[in-house]
Each structure stands twice: as structure tokens, then as C-alpha cells.
SERO-4910 file (N, C-alpha, C, O; in steps of 0.05 Angstrom, whole numbers):
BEGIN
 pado doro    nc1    nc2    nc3   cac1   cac2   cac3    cc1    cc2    cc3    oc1    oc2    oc3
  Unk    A    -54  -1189  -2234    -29  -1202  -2243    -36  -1230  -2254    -46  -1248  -2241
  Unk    A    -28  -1231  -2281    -44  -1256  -2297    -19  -1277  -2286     -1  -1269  -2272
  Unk    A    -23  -1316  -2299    -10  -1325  -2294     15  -1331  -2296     29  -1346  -2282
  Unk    A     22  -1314  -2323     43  -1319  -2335     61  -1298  -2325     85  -1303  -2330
  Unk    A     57  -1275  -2312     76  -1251  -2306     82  -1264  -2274    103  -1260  -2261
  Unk    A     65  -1276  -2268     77  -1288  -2237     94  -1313  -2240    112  -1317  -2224
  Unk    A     90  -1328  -2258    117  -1345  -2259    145  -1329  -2273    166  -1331  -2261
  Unk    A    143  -1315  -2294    164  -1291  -2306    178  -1288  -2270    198  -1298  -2261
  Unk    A    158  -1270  -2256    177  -1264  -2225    192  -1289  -2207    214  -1288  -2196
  Unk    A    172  -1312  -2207    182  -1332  -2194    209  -1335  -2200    222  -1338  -2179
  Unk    A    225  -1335  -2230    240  -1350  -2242    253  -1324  -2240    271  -1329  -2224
  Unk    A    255  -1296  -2247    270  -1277  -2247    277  -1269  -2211    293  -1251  -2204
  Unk    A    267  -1281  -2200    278  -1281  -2164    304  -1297  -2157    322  -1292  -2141
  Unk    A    299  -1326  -2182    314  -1338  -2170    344  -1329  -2193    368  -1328  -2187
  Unk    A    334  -1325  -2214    369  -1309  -2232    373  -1294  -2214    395  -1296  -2204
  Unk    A    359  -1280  -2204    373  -1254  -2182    391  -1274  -2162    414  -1266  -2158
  Unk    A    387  -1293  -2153    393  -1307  -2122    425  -1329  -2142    448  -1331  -2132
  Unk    A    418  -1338  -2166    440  -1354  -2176    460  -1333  -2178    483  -1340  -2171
  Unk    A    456  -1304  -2187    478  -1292  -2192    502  -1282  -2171    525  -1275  -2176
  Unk    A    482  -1282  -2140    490  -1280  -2120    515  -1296  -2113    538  -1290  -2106
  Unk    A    496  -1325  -2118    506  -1350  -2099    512  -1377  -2122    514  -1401  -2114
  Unk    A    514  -1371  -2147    510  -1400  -2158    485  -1417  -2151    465  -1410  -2139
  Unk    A    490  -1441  -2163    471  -1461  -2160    453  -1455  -2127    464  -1449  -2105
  Unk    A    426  -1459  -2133    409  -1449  -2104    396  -1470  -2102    400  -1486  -2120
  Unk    A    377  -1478  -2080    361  -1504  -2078    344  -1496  -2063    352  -1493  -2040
  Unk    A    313  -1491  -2070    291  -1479  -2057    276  -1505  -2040    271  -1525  -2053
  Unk    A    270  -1504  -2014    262  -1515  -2001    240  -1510  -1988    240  -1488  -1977
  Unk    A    211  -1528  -1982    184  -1519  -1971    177  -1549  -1964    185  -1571  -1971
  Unk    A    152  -1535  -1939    133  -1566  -1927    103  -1566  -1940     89  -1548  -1950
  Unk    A     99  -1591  -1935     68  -1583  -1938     61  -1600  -1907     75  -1619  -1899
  Unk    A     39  -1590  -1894     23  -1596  -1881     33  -1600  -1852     32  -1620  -1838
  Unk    A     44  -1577  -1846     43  -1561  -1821     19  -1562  -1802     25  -1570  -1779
  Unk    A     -5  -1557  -1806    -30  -1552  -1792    -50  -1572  -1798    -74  -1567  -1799
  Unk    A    -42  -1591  -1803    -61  -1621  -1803    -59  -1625  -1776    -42  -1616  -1761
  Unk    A    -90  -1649  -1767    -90  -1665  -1751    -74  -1681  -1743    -61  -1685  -1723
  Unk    A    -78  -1694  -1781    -66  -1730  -1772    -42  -1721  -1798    -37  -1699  -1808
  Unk    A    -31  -1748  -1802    -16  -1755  -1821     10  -1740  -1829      2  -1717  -1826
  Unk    A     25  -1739  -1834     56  -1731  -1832     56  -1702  -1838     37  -1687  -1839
  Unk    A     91  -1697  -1841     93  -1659  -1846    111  -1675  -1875    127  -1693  -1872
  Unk    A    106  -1666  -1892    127  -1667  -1919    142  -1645  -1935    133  -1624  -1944
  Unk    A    172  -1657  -1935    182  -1626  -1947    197  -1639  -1973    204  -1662  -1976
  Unk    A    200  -1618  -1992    213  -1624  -2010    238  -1602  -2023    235  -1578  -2023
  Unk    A    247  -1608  -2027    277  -1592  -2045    279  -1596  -2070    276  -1619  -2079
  Unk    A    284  -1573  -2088    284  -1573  -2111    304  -1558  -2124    303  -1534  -2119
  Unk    A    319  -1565  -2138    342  -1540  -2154    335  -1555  -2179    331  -1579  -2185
  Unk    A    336  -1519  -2199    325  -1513  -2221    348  -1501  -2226    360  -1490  -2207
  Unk    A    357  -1500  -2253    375  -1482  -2276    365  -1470  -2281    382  -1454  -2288
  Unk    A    344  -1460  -2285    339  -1432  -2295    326  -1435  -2331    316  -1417  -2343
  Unk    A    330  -1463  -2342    324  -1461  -2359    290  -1480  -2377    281  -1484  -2400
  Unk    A    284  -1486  -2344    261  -1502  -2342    230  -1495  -2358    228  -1474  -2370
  Unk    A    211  -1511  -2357    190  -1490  -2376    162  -1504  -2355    152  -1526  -2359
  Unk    A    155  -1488  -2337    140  -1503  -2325    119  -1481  -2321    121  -1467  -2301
  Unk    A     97  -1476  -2340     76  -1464  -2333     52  -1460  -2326     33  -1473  -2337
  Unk    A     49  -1446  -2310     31  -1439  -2284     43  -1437  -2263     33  -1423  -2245
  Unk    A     66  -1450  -2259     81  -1453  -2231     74  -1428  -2211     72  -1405  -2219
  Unk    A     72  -1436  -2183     60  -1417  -2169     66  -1429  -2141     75  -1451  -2138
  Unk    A     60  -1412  -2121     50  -1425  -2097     29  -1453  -2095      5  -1451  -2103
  Unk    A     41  -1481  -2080     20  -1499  -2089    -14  -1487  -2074    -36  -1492  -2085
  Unk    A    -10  -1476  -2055    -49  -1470  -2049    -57  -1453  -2067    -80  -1446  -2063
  Unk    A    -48  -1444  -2081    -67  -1424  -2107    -67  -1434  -2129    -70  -1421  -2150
  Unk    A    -64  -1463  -2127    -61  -1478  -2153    -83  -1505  -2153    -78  -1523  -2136
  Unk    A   -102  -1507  -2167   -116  -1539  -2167   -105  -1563  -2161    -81  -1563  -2155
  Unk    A   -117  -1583  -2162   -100  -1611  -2158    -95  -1618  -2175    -75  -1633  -2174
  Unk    A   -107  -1616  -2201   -104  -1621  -2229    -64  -1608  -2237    -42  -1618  -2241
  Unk    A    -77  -1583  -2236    -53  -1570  -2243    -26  -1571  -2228     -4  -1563  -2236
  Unk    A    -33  -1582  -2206     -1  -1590  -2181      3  -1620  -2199     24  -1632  -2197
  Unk    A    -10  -1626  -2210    -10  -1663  -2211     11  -1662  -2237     34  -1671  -2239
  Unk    A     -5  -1647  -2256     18  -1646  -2278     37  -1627  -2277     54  -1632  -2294
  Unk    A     43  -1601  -2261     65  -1588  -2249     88  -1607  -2242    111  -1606  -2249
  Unk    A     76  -1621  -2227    102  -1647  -2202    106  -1664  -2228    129  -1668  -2234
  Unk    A     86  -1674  -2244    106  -1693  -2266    124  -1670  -2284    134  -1682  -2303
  Unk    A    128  -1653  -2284    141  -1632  -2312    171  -1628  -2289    195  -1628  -2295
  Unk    A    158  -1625  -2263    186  -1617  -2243    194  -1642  -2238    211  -1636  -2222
  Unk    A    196  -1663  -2239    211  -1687  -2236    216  -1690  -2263    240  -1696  -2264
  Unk    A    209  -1688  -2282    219  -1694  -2310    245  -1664  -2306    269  -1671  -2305
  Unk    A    239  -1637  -2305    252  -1622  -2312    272  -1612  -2290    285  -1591  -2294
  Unk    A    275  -1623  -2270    289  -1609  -2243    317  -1627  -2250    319  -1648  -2262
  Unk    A    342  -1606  -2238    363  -1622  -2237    376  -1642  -2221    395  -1657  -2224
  Unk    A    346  -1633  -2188    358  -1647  -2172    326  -1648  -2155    322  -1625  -2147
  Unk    A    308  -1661  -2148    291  -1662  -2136    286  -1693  -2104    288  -1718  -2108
  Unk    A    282  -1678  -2075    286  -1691  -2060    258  -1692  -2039    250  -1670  -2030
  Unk    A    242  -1720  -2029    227  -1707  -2021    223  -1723  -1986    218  -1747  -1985
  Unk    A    225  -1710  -1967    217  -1727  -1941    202  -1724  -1928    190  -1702  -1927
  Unk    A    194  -1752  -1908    164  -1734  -1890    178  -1748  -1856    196  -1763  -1848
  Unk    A    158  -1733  -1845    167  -1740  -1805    138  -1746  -1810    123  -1734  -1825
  Unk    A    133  -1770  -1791    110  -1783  -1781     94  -1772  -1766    100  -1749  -1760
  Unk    A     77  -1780  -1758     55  -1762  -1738     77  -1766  -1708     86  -1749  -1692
  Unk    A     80  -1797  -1709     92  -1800  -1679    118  -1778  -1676    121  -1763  -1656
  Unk    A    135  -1779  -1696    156  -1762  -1695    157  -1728  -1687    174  -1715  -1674
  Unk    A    129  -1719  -1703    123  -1696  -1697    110  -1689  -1673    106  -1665  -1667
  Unk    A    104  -1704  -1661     87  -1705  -1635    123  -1704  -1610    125  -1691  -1590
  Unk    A    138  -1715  -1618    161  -1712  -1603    189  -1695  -1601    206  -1689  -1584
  Unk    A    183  -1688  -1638    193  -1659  -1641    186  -1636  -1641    199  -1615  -1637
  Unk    A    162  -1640  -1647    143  -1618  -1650    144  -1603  -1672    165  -1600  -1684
  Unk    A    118  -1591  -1682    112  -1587  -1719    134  -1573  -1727    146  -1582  -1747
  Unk    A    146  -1546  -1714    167  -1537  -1727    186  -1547  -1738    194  -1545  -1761
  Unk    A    199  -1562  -1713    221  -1571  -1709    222  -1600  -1727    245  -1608  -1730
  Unk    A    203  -1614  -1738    199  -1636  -1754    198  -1624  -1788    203  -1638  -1807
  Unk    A    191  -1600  -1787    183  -1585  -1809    213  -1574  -1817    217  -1569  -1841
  Unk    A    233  -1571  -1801    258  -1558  -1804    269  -1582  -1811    277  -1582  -1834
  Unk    A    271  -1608  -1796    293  -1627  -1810    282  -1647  -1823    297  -1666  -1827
  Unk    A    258  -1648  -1833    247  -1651  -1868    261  -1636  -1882    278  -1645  -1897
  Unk    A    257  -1613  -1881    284  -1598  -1904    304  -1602  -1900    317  -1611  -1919
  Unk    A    317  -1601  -1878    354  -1609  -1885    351  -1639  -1884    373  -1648  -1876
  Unk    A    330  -1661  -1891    336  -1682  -1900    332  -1677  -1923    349  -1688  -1937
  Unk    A    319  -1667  -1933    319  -1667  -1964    335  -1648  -1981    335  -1649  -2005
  Unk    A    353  -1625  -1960    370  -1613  -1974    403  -1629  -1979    421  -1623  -1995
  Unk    A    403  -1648  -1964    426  -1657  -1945    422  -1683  -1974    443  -1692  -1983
  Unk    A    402  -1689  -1982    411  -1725  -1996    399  -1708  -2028    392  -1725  -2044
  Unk    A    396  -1680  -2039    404  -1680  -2062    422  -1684  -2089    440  -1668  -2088
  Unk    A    422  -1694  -2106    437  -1707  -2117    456  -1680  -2131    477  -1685  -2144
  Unk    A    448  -1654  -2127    466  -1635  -2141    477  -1620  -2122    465  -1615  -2101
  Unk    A    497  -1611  -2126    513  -1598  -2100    505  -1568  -2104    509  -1559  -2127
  Unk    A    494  -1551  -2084    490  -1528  -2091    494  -1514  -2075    494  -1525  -2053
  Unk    A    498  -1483  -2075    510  -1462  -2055    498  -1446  -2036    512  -1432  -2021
  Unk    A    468  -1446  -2036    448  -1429  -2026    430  -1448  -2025    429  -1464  -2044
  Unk    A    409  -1453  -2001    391  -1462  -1991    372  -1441  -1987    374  -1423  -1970
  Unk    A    352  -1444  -2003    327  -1421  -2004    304  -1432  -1987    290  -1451  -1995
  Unk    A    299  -1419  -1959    286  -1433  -1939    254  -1416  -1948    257  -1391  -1948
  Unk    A    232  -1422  -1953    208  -1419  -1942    200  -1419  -1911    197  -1437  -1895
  Unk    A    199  -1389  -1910    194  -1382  -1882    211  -1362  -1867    228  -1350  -1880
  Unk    A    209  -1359  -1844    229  -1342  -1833    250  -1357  -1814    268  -1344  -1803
  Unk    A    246  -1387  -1808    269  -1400  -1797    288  -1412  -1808    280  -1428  -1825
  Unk    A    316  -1412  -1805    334  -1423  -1806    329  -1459  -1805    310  -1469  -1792
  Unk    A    348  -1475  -1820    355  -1501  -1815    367  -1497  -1798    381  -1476  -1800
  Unk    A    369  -1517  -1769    389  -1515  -1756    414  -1528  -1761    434  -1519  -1750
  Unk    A    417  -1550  -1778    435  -1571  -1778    451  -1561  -1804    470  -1574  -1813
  Unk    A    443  -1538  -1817    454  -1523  -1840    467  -1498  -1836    450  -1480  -1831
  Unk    A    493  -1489  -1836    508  -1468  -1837    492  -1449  -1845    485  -1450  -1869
  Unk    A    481  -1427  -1827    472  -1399  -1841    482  -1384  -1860    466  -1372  -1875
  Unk    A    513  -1382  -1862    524  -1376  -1884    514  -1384  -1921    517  -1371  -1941
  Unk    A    503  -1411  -1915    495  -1432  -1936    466  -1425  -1939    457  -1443  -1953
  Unk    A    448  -1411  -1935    415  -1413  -1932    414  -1381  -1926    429  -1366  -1915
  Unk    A    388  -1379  -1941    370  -1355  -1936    342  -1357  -1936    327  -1364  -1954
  Unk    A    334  -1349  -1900    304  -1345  -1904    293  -1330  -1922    304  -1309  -1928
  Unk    A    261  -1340  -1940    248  -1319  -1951    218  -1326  -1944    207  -1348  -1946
  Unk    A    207  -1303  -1937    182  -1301  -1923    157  -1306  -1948    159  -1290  -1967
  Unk    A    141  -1319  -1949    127  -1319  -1969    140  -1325  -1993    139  -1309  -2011
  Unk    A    156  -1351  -1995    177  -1355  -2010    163  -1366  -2036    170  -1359  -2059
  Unk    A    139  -1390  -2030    125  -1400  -2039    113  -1387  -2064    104  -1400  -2082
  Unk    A    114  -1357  -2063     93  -1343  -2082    119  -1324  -2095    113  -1308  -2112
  Unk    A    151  -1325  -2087    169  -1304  -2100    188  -1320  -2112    204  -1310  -2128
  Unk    A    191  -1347  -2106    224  -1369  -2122    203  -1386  -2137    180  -1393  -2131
  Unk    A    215  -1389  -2152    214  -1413  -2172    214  -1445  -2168    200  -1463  -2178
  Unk    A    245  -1443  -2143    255  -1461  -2136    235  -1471  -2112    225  -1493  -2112
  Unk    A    229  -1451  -2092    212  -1455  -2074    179  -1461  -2085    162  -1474  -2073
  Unk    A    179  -1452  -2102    151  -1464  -2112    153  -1490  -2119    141  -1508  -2108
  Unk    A    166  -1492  -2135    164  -1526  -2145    165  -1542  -2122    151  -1562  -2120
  Unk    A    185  -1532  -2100    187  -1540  -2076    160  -1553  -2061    156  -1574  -2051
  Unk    A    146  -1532  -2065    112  -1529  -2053    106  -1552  -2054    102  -1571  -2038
  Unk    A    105  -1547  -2092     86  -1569  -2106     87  -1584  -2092     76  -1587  -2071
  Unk    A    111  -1605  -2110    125  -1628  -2097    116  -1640  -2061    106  -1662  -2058
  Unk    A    120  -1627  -2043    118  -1627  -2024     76  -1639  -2016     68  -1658  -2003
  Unk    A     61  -1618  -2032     41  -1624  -2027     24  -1647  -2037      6  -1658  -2026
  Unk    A     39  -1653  -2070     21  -1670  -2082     37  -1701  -2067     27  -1723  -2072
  Unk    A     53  -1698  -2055     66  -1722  -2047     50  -1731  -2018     46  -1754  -2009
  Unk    A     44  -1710  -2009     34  -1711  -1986      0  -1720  -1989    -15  -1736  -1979
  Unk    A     -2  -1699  -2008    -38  -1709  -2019    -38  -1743  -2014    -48  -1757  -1997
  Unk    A    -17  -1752  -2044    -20  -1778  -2047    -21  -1804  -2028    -30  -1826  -2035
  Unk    A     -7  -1794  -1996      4  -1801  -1976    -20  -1803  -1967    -23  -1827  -1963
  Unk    A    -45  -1789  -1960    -62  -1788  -1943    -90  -1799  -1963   -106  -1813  -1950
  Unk    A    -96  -1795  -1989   -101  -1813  -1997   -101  -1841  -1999   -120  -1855  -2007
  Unk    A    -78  -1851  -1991    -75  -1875  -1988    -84  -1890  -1955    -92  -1913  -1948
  Unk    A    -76  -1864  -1940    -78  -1871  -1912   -117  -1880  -1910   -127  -1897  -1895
  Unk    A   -132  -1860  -1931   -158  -1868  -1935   -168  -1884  -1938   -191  -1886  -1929
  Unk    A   -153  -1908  -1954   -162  -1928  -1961   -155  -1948  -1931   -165  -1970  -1929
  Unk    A   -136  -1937  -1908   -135  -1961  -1881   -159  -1949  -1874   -177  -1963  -1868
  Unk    A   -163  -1920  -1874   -178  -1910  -1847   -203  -1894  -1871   -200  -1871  -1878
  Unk    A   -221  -1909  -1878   -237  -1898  -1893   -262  -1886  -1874   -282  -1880  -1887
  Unk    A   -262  -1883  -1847   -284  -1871  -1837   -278  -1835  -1828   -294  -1822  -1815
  Unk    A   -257  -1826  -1834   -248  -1814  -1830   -248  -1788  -1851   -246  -1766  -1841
  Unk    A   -251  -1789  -1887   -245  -1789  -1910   -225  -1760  -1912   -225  -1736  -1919
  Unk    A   -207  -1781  -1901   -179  -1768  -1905   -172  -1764  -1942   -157  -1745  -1948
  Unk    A   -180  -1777  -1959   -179  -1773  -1982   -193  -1734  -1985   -180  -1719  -2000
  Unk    A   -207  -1727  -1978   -213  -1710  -1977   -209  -1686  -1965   -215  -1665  -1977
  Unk    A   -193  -1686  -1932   -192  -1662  -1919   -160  -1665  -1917   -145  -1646  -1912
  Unk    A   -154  -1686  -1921   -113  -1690  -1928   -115  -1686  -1895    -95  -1674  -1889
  Unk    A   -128  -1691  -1877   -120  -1691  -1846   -125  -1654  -1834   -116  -1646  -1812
  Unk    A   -135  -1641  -1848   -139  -1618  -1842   -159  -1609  -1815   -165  -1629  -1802
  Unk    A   -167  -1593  -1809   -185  -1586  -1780   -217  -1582  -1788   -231  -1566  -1775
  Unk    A   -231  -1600  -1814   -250  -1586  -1821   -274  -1597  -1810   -274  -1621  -1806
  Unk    A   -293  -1586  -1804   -322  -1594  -1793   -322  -1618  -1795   -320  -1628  -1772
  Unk    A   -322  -1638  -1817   -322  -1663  -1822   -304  -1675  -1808   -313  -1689  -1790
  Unk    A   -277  -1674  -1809   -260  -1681  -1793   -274  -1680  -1768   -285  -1701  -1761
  Unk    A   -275  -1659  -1751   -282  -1655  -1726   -302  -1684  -1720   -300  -1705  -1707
  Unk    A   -323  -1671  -1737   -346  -1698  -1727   -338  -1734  -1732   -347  -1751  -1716
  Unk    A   -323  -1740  -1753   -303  -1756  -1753   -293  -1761  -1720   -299  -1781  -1706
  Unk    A   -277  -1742  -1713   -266  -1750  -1686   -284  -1765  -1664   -282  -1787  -1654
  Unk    A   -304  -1743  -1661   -319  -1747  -1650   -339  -1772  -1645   -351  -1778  -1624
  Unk    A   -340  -1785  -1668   -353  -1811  -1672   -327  -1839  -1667   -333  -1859  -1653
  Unk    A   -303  -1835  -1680   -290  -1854  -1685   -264  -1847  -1665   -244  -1861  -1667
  Unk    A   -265  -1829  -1651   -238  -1824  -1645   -211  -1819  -1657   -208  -1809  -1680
  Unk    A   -194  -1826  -1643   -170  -1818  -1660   -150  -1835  -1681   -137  -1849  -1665
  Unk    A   -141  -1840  -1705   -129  -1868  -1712   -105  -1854  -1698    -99  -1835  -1683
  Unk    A    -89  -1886  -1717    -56  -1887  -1717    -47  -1862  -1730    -27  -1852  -1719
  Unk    A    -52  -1853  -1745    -43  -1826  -1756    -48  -1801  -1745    -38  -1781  -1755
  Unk    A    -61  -1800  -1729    -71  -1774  -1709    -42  -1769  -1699    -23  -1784  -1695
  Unk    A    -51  -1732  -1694    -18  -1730  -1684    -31  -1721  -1656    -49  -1704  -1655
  Unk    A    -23  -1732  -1638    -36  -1727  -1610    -30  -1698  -1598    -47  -1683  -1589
  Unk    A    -10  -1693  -1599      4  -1668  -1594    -23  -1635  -1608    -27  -1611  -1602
  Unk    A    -33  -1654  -1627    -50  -1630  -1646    -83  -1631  -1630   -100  -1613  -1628
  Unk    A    -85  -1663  -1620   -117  -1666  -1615   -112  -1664  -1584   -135  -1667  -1574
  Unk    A    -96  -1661  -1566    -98  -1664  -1544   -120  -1639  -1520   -129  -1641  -1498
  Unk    A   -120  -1618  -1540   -137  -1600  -1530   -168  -1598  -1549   -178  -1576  -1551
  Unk    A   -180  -1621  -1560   -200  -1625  -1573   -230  -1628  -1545   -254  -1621  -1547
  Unk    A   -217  -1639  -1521   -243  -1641  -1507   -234  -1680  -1504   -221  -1695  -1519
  Unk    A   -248  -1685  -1481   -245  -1710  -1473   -271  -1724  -1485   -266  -1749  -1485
  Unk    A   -297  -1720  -1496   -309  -1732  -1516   -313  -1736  -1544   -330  -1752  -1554
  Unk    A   -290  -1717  -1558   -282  -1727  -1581   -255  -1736  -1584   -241  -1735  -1604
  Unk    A   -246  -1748  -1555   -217  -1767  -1565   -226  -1795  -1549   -235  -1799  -1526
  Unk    A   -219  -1812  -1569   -218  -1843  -1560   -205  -1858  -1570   -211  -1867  -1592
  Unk    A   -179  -1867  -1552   -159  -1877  -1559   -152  -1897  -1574   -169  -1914  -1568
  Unk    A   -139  -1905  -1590   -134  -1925  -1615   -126  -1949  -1604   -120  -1968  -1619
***
């Protein structure tokens, strides 16, 4: 399936879902399964008459191509919203539950009023009328709305932890975006944990690769 017949479906999922419900607003996180550094979600409602190609799920897409994706979806979206929960925050709500009200913050302060909330994933917002939202499982790779969603969500988050690189450059968070990778690991292991570590994630790492900040 080439690139162009998978955005054709992305965008023909969501005419299916407007004709349902009117105006829809696809919603996704990025960075659920990081170490350190925040959970970010974003919301996005599209008319249907947008021209954004390649659009896809953001992990099957380069950084190049998310980079100029997210400028074409902020130029071309009717309503784009994006929030993050802190490490500390998520450590006290816990990943889901920080991952759920990133989206109804960012469904909740969109600037277009719309009728359907297209959730990525199989949970519910809680602070959002079920009647108003529909889970879709692998949403990322079948809406339109939820893809841009992705994007959005991830390159915002990229940029976020990039920056965190430049406090905590022994770490090279520019690189693993806070992810679980070998490098990371040995990172820990040498330097311990920063301010951005989500403790809740490293607490079962072993008592010689944690040392407190």
C-alpha cells in the first residue's frame, strides 16, 4: 500500500465519521513509554478539505517529514491544540491517566466547536461525555484527524526534549527523546537520574543505576 492510497483512507475515515457526527476532532499522545520528560497530546480538527501529503501515523514517518507535516497542519487545520503533563505530574497520575487529560485539555481549549472527539486508543476521556467521543484502536494509522494529531503531538514533544538536551546534555536526550535505549540505560547508570526522570518509570531499574538529583 503506497503512500498516497493510505492518506486517500486516512481522510475517507474521517468523511465517513463527519457524516455521522458533523465537525470531529481527532485526538493522540506522544510519549507514553519514555523515561524522562513529559506525555504530550494534541487535537486537531480538519474540514476535510486540507492537502497534506504523506500524512500518516507519526512513527512511520521521518523527522524530516513530521517537521514539514506539523508546519502544513498548523498552517492548514481549523483548529489545532497542543498540551503536555510533566514528569512530576505523571508520576502522581500515572501515564494513562496523564495521557487521558492531555487530551481533554487539548480537546476542551480548541478554538472550533465540534461534535465527536476521535480518541486514539481504546480509552475513553473521562472528563468528556461518552456520548461526544469515540474510541478508535490504531487510530493513528485510520483518521486523518488523529494522524495529524500524532504528528503534532510528537514533533512538539521531540522539540521539548531537545531542548531539555541542551540543560541535561550528559544524558543525549536530543537523541533517544527520553526513550529506554541501551544508551539511556548506561546514561542512568553513570549520572543517575535528572529533574526530568519520571520516577514512577525508573523505580524498578535496580538501586545502582538510580542516584538521586
Amino acid at each position: 500500500m503506497n503512500k498516497a492510497f493510505d492518506e486517500k483512507v486516512l481522510f475517507d475515515f474521517d468523511e465517513q465519521k463527519r457524516e455521522i457526527y458533523g465537525i470531529i476532532a481527532g485526538s493522540d499522545e506522544a510519549g507514553r513509554g519514555p523515561l524522562a520528560g513529559p506525555v504530550v497530546a494534541a487535537a486537531v480538527v480538519l474540514l476535510g478539505a486540507e492537502n497534506l501529503p504523506q500524512l500518516n501515523d507519526s512513527k512511520k514517518l521521518n523527522e524530516e517529514t513530521r517537521e514539514r507535516l506539523f508546519g502544513e497542519i498548523c498552517r492548514q487545520a481549523a483548529a489545532l491544540s497542543v498540551f503536555c503533563v510533566s514528569p512530576k505530574d505523571i508520576d502522581e497520575k500515572n501515564i494513562l491517566n496523564a495521557s487521558l487529560f492531555a487530551m481533554y485539555k487539548c480537546l476542551s481549549s480548541l478554538k472550533v466547536k465540534w461534535n465527536c472527539a476521535l480518541i486514539d486508543g481504546n480509552k475513553f476521556v473521562l472528563q468528556i461525555d461518552k456520548n461526544f467521543q469515540e474510541t478508535v484502536v490504531k487510530g493513528d494509522a485510520k483518521s486523518a484527524s488523529i494522524a495529524a494529531a500524532s504528528v503534532a503531538a510528537k514533533v512538539v514533544r521531540d522539540r521539548i526534549m531537545k531542548k531539555y538536551h541542551e540543560k541535561y546534555p550528559d544524558y543525549n536526550f536530543a537523541k533517544h527523546k527520553g526513550y529506554p535505549t541501551k544508551e539511556h540505560y548506561e546514561a542512568l547508570k553513570k549520572y543517575g537520574l535528572s529533574p526530568i526522570h519520571r520516577l514512577s518509570f525508573c523505580k524498578n531499574l535496580g538501586a545502582e543505576q538510580i542516584k538521586m538529583f
